[in-house]
Backbone as numpy.savetxt, mean C-alpha at the origin, in Angstrom:
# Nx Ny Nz CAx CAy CAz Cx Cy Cz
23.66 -3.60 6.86 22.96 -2.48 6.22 23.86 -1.26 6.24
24.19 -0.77 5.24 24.71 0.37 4.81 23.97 2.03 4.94
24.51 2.89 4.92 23.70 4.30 4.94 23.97 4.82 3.52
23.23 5.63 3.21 23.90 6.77 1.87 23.26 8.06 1.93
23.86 8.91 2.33 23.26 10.10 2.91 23.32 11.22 1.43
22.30 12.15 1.31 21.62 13.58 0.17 21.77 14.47 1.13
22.36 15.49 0.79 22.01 16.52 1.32 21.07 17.40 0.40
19.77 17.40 1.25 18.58 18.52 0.27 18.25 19.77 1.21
19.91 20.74 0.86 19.55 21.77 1.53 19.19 21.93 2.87
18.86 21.98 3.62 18.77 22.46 5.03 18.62 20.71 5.81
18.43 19.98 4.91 17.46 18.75 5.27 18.58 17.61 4.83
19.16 16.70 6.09 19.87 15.44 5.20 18.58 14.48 5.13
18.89 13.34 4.36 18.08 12.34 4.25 18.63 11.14 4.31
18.49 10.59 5.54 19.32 9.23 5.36 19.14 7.89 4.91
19.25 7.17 4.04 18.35 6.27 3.64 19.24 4.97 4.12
18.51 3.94 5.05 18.93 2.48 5.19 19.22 2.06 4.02
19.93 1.45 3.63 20.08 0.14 1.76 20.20 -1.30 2.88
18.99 -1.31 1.79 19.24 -3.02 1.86 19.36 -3.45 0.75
20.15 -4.50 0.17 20.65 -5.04 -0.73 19.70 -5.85 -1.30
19.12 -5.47 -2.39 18.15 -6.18 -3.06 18.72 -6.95 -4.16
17.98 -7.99 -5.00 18.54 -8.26 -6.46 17.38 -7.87 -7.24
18.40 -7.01 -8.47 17.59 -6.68 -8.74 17.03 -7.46 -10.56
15.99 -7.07 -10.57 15.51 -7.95 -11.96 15.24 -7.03 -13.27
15.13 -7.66 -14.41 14.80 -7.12 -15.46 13.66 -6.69 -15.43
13.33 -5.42 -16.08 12.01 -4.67 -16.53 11.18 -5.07 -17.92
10.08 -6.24 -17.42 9.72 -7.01 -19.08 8.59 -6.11 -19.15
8.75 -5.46 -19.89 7.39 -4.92 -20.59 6.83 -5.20 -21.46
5.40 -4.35 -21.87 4.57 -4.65 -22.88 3.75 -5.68 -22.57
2.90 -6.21 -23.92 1.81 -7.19 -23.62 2.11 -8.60 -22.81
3.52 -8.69 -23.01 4.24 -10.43 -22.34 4.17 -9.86 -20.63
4.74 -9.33 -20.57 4.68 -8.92 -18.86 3.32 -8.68 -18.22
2.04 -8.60 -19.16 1.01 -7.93 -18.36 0.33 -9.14 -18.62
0.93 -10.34 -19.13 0.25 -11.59 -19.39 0.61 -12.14 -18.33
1.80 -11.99 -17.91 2.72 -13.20 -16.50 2.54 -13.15 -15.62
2.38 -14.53 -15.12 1.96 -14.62 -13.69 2.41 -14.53 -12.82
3.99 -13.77 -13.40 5.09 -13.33 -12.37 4.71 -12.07 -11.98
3.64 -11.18 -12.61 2.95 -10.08 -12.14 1.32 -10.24 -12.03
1.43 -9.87 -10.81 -0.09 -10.04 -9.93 -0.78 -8.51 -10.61
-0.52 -7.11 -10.72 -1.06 -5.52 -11.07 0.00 -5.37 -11.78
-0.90 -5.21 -13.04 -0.19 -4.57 -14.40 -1.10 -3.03 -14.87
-0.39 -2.21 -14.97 -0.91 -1.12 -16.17 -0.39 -0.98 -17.24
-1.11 -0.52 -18.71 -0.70 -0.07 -19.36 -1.37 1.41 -19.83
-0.14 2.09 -20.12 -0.13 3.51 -20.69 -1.32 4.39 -19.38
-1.68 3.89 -18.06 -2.12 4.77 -17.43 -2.13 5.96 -17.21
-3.57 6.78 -17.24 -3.75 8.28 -17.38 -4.82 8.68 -16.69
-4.86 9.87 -16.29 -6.09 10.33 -16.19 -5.87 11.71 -15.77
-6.80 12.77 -16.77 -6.91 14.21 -16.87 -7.96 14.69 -15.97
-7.82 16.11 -15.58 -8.38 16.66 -15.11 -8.75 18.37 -15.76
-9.69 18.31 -16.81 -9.49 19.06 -17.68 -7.97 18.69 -18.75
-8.06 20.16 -18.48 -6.68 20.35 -19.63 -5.19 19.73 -18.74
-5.30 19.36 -17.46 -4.53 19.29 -16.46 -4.27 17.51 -16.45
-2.92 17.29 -16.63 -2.61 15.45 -16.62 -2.24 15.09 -15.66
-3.09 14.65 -14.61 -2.38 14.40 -13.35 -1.58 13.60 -13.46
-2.19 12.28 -14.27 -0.84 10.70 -14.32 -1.26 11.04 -16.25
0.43 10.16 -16.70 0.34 10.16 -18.15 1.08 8.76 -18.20
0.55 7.83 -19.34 1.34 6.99 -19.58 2.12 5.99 -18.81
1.80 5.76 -17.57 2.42 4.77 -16.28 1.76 3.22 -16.80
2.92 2.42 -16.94 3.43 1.67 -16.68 3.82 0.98 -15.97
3.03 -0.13 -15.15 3.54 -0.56 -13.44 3.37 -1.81 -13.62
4.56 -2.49 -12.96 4.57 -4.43 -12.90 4.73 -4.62 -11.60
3.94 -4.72 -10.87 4.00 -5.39 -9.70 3.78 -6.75 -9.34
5.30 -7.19 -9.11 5.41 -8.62 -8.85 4.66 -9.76 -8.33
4.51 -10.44 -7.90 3.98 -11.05 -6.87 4.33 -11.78 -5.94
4.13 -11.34 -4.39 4.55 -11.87 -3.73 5.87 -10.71 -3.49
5.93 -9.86 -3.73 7.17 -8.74 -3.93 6.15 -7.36 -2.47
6.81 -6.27 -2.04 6.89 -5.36 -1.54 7.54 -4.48 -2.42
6.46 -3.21 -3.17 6.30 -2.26 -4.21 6.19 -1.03 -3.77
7.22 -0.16 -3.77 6.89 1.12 -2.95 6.63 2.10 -4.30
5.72 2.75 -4.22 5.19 3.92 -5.03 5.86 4.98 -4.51
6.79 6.11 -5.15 7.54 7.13 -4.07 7.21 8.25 -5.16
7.81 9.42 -4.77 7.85 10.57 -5.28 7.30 12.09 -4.61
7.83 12.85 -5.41 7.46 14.12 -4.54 6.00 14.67 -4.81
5.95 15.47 -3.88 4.36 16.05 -3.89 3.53 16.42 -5.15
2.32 16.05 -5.40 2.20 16.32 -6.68 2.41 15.12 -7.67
2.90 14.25 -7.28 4.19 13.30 -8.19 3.09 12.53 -9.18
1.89 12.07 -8.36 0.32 11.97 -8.83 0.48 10.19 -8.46
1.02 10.39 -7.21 0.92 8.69 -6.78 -0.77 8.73 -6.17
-1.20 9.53 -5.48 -2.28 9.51 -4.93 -3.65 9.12 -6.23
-3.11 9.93 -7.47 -3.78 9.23 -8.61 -4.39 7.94 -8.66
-2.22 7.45 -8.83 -2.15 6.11 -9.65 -3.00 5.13 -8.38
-2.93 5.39 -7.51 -3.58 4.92 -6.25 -5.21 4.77 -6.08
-5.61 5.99 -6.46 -7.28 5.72 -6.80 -7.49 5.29 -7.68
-6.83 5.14 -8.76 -7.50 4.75 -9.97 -7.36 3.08 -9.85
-5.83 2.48 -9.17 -5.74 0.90 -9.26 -7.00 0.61 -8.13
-7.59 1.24 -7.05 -8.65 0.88 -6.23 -9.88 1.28 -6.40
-9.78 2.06 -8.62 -11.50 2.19 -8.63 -12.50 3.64 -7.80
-11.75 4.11 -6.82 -12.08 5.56 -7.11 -12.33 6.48 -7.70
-11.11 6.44 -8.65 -11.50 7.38 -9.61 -11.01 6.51 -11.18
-11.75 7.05 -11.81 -11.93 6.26 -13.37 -11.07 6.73 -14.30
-10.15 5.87 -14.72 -8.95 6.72 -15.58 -9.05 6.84 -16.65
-8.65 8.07 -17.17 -8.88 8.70 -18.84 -8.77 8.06 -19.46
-7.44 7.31 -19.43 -7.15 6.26 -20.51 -6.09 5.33 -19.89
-5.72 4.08 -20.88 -5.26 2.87 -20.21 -5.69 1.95 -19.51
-5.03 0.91 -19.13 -5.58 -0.10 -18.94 -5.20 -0.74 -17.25
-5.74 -1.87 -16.70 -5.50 -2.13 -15.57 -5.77 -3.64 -15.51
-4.52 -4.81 -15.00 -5.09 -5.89 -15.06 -4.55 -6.18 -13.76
-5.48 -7.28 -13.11 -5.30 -8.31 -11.97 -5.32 -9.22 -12.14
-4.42 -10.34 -11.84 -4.23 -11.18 -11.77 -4.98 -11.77 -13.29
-4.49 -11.15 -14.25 -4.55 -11.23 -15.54 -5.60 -11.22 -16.12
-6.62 -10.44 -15.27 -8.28 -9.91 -15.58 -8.36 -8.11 -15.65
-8.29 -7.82 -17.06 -8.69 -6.73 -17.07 -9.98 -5.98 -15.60
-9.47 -4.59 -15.19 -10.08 -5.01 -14.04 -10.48 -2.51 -14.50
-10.27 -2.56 -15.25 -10.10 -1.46 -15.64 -11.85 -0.11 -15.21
-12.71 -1.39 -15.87 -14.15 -0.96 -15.74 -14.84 -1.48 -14.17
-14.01 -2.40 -13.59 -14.79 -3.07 -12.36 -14.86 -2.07 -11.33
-16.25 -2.24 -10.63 -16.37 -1.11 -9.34 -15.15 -1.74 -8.46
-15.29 -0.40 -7.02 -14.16 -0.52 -6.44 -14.64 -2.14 -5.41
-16.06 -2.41 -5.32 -16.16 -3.41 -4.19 -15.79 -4.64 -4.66
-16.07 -4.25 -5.86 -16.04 -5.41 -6.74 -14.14 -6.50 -6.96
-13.69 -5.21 -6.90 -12.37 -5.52 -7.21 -11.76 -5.90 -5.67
-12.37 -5.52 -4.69 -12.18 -5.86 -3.37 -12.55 -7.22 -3.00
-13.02 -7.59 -3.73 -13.76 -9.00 -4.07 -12.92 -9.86 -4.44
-11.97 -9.45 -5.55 -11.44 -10.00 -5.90 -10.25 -10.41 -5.78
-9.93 -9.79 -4.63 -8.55 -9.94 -3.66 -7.64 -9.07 -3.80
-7.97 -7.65 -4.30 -7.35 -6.15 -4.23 -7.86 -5.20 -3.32
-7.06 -4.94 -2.07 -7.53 -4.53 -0.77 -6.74 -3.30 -0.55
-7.09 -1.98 -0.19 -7.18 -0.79 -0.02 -7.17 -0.57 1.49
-5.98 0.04 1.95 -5.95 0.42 3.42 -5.65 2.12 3.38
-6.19 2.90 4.05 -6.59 4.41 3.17 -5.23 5.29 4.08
-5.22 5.81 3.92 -3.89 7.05 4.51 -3.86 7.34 6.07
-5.80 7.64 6.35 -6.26 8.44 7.71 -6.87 6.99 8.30
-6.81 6.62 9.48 -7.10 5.95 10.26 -8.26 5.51 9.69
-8.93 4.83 9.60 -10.57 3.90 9.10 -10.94 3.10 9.55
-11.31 3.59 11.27 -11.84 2.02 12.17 -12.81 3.12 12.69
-13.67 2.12 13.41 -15.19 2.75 13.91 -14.43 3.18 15.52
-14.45 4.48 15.66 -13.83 5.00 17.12 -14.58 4.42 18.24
-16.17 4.61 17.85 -16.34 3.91 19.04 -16.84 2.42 19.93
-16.45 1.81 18.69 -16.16 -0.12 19.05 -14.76 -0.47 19.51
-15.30 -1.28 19.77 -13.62 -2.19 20.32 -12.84 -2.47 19.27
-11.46 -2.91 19.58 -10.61 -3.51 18.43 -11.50 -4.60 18.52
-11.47 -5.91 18.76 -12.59 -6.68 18.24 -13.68 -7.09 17.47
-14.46 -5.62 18.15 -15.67 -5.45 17.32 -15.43 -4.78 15.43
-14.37 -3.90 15.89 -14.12 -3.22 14.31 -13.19 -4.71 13.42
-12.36 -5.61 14.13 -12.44 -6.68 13.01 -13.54 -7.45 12.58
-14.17 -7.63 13.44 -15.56 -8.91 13.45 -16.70 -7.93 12.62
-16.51 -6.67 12.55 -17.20 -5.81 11.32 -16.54 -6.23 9.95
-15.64 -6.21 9.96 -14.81 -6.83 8.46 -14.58 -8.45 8.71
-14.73 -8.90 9.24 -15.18 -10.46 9.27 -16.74 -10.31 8.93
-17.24 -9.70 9.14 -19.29 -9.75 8.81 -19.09 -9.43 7.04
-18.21 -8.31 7.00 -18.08 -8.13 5.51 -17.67 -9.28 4.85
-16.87 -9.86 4.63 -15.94 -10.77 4.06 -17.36 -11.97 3.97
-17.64 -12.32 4.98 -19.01 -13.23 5.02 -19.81 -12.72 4.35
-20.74 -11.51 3.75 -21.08 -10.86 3.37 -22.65 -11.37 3.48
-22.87 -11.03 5.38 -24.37 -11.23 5.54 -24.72 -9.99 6.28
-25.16 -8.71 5.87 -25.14 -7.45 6.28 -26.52 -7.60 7.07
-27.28 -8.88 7.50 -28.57 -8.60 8.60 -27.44 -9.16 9.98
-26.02 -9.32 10.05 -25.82 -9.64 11.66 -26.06 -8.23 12.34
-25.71 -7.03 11.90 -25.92 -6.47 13.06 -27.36 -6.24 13.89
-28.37 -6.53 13.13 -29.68 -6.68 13.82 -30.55 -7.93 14.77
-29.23 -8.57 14.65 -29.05 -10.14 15.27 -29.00 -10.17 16.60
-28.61 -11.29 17.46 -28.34 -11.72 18.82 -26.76 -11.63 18.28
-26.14 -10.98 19.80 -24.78 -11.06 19.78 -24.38 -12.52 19.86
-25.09 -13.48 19.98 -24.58 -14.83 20.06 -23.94 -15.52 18.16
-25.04 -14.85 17.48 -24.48 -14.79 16.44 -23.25 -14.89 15.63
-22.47 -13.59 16.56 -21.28 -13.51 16.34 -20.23 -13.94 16.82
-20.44 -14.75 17.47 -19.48 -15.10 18.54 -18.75 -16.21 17.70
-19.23 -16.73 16.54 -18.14 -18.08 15.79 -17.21 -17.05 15.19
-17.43 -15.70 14.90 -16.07 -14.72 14.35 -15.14 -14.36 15.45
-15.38 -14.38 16.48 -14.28 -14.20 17.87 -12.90 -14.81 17.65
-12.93 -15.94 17.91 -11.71 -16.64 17.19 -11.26 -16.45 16.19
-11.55 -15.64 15.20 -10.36 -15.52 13.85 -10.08 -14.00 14.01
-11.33 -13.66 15.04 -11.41 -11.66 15.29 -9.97 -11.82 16.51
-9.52 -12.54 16.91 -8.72 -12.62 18.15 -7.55 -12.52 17.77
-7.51 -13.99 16.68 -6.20 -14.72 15.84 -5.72 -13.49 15.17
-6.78 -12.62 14.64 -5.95 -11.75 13.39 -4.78 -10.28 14.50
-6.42 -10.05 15.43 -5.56 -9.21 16.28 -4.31 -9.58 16.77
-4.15 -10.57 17.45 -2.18 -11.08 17.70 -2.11 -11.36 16.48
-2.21 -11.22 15.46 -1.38 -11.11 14.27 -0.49 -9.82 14.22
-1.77 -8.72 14.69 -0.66 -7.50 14.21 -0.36 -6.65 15.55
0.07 -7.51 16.66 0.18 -7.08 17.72 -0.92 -6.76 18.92
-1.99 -6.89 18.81 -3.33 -6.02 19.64 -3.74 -7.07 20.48
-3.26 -8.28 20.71 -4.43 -9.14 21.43 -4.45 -8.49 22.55
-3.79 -7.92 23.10 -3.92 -7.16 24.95 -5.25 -5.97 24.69
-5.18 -5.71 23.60 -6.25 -4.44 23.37 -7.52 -4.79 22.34
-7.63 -6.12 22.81 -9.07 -6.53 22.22 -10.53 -5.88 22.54
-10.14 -5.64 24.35 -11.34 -5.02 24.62 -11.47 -3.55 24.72
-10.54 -2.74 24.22 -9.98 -1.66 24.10 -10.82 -0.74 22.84
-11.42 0.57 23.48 -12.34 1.00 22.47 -11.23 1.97 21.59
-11.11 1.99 20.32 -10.39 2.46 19.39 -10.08 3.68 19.08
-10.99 4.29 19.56 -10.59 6.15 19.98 -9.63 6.22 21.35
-9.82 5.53 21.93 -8.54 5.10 23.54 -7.46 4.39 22.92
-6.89 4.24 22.01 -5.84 3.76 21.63 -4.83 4.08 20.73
-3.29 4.52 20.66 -2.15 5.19 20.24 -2.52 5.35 18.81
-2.24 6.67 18.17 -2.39 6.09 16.79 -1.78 4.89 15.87
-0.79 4.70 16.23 0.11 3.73 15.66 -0.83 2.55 15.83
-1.58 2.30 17.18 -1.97 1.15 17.18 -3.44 0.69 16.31
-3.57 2.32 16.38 -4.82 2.39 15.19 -4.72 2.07 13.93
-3.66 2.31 13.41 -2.87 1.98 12.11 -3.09 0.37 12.10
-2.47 -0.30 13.47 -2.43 -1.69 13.35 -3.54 -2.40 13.18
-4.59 -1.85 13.82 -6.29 -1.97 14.13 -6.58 -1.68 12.25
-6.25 -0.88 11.67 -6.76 -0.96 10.46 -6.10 -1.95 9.48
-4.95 -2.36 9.79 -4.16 -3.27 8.98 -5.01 -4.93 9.18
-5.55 -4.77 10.40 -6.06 -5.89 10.95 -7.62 -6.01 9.89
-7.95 -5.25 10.20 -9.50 -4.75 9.32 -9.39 -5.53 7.73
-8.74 -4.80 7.32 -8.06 -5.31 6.05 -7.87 -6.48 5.78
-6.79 -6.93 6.73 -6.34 -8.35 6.49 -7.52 -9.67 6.86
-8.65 -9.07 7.40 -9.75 -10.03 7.45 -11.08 -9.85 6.64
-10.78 -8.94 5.48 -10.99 -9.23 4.26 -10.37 -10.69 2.89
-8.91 -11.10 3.91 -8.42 -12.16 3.37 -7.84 -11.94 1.69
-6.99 -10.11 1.88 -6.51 -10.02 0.28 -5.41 -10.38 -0.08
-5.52 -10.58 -1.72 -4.49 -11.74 -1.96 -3.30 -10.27 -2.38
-3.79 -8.81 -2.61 -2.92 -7.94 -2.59 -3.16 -6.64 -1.94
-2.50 -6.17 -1.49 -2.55 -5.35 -0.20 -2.00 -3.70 -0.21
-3.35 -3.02 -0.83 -2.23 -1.54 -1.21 -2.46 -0.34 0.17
-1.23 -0.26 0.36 -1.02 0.62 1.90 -0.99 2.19 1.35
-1.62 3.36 1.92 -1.86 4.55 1.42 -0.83 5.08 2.64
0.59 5.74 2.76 1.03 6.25 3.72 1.04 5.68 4.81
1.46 3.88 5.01 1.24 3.64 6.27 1.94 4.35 7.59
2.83 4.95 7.45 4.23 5.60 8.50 3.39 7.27 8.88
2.14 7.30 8.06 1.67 8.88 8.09 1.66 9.48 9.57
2.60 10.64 10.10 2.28 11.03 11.50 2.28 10.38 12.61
3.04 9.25 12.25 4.38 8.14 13.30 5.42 9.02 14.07
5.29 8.21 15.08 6.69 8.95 16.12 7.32 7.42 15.65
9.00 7.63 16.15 9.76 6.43 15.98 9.45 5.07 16.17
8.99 5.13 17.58 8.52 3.33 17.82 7.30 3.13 16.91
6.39 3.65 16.51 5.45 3.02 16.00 5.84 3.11 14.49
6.43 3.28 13.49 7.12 3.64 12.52 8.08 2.07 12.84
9.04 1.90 13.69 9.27 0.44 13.88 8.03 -0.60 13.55
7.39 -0.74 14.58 6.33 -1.69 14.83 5.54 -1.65 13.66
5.53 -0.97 12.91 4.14 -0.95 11.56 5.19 -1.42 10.66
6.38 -1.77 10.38 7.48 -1.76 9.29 7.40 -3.47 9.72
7.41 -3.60 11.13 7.90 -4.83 10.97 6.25 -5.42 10.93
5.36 -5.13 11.32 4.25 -5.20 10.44 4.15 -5.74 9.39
4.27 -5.37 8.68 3.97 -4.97 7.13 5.03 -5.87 6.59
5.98 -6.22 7.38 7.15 -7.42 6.49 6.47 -9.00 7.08
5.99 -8.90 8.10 5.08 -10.09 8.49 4.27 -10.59 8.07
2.90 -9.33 7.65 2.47 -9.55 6.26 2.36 -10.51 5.17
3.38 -10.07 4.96 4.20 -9.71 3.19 4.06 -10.96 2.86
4.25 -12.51 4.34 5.02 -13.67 3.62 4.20 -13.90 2.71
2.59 -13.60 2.43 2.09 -14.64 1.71 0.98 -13.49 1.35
1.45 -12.31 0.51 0.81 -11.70 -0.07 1.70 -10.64 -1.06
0.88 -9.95 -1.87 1.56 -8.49 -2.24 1.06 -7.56 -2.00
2.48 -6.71 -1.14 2.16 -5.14 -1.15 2.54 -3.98 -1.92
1.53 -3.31 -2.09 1.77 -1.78 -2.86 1.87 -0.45 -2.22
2.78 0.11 -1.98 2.59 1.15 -0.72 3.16 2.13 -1.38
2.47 3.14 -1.28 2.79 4.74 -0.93 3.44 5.24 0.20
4.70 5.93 -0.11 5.18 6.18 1.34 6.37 7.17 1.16
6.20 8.12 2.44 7.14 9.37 2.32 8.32 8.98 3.38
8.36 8.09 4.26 9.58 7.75 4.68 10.50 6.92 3.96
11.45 7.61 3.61 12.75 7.30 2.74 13.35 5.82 3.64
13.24 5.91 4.51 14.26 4.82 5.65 13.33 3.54 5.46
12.05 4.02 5.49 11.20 2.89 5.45 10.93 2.04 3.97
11.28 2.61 3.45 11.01 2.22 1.51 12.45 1.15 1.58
13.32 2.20 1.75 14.29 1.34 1.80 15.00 0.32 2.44
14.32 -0.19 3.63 14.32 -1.31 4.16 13.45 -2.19 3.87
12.15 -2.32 3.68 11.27 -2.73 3.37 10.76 -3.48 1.68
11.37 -2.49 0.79 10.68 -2.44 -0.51 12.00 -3.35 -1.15
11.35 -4.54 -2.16 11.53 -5.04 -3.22 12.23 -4.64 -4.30
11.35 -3.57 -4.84 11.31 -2.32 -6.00 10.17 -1.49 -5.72
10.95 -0.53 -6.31 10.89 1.14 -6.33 10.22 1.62 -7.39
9.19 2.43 -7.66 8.98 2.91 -8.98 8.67 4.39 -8.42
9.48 5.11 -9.04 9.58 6.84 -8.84 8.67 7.37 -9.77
7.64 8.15 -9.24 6.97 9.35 -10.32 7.12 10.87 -9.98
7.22 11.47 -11.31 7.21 12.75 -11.06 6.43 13.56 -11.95
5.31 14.35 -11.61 4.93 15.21 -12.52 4.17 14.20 -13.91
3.26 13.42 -12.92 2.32 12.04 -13.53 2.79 11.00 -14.55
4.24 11.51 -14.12 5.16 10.04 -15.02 5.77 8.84 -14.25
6.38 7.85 -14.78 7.23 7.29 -14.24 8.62 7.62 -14.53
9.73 7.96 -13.49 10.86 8.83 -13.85 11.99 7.57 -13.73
12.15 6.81 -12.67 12.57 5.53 -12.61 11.91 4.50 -12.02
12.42 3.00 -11.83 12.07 2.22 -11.71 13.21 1.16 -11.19
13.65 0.56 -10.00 14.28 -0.65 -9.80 14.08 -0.62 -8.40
15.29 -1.81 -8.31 15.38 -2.12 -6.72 15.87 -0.51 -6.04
16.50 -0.85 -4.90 16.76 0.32 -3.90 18.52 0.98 -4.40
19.04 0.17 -4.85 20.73 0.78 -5.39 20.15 1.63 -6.55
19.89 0.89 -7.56 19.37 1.24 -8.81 18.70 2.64 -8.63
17.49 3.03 -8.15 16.92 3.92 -7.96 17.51 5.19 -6.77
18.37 5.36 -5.93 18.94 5.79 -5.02 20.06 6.30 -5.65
20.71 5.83 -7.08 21.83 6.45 -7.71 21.81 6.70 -9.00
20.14 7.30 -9.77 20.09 7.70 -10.38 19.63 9.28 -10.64
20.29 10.01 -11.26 21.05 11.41 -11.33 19.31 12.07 -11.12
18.66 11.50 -12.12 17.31 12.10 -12.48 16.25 12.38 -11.15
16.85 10.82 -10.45 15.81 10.38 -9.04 16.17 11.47 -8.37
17.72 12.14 -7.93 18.20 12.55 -6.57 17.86 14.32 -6.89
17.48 14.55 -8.65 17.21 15.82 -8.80 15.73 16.50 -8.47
14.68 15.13 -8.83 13.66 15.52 -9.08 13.16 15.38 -7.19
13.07 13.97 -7.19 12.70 13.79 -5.72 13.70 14.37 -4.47
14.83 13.93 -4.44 15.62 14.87 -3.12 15.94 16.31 -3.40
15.82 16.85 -4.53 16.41 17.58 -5.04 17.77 18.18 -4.69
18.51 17.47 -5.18 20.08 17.51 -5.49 20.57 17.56 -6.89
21.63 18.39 -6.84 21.81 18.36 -8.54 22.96 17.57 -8.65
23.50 17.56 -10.11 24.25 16.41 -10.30 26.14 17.13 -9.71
26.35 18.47 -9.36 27.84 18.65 -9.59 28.00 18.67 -7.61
């Protein structure tokens, strides 16, 4: 692994490269047909008044690929983000999954359908156990909302996959561990866990690295590549080091566009990327 260091003014930025290959950009109606892409948009938008937060985006997300959404503040990833999870309803354009227009579907609905939403700010019940907050999203996934008025014996056939998932993402020591008593990082993991026992076939991360000290910024990276084997992720994310170890392809927005688009070389040495997002100029 190589370095390639920006200087943005007071601030270096060092970015890991990992050597990706990188692929052609098929657009239009053939690409949003292929089953080489799991989340397609076309011409995505959505106004706010007279105000365009996203215009015209364009997104192929592979499958089976790690997709980092990047850009600077404003850039209107947080948009393109509610609108692919049904939050918010976009002005115009289109949205397909797994080659089902998915444009009009509510957000549970589409959660249903194996498009899974892990939110920015921590989203586990503080005061249950790690356990109990998976075996809450194991009750979901089952989708019999009278267990909690049940005998705890009930629940006890979800223990075992509530256990399995936790050593999935590191926690089995902190099974019995109530979730407000535990590191944020590990809370992060506790919600990745949540998620992943929803059983989605794609996996969009809102800022997972948000307000990480170093080790846990490790541990959620290698996370999230553990993951990966047998799903797709879509992530939003302001650590530069982490995109670029991690991510597949890159798609840069700025100012509710898409500005570039490739692997990690490709996008890291284009004039437009290092002006708008690091802000560096070209001399």
């Amino acid at each position: 692994m190589t370095a390639t260091t920006y200087n943005d003014g007071d601030k270096i930025l060092s970015l890991g490269k990992r050597q990706l290959g990188a692929d052609g950009h098929a657009g239009g109606r053939a690409a949003a047909m292929s089953e080489d892409y799991i989340l397609v948009t076309e011409r995505l938008g959505k106004s706010f008044g007279d105000f365009a937060a996203v215009s015209d985006v364009d997104l192929r997300v592979k499958r089976g690929s790690i997709h980092a959404l990047i850009g600077p503040n404003g850039a209107g990833k947080t948009t393109c983000f509610n609108m692919l999870t049904k939050f918010v309803k976009p002005t115009s354009g289109r949205i397909f999954f797994n080659n089902r227009d998915i444009t009009g579907v509510r957000p549970a609905d589409v959660a249903r359908l194996g498009l899974v939403r892990s939110f920015q700010i921590s989203a586990v019940f503080p005061h249950l156990t790690a356990l109990e907050n998976v075996r809450v999203a194991l009750q979901r996934k089952r989708g019999d909302s009278f267990d909690f008025w049940r005998s705890k014996r009930v629940l006890e056939p979800l223990n075992e996959r509530a256990m399995a998932l936790l050593a999935d993402v590191g926690l089995a020591d902190w099974a019995g561990s109530i979730a407000v008593e535990i590191s944020y990082g590990r809370k992060r993991a506790l919600e990745i866990a949540t998620t992943l026992a929803l059983d989605p076939e794609m996996l969009l991360l809102d800022e997972p690295m948000a307000g990480m000290g170093h080790e846990d910024i490790e541990r959620i990276a290698a996370l999230i590549r553990r993951v990966s084997a047998n799903r797709t992720i879509l992530m939003v994310e302001h650590n530069l080091q982490v995109v670029a170890n991690l991510s597949d392809r890159i798609t840069v927005l700025t100012r509710g566009r898409v500005l570039a688009e490739g692997d990690y070389k490709t996008v890291s040495e284009n004039a437009e990327v290092k002006q708008a997002y690091l802000g560096v100029g070209n001399g």
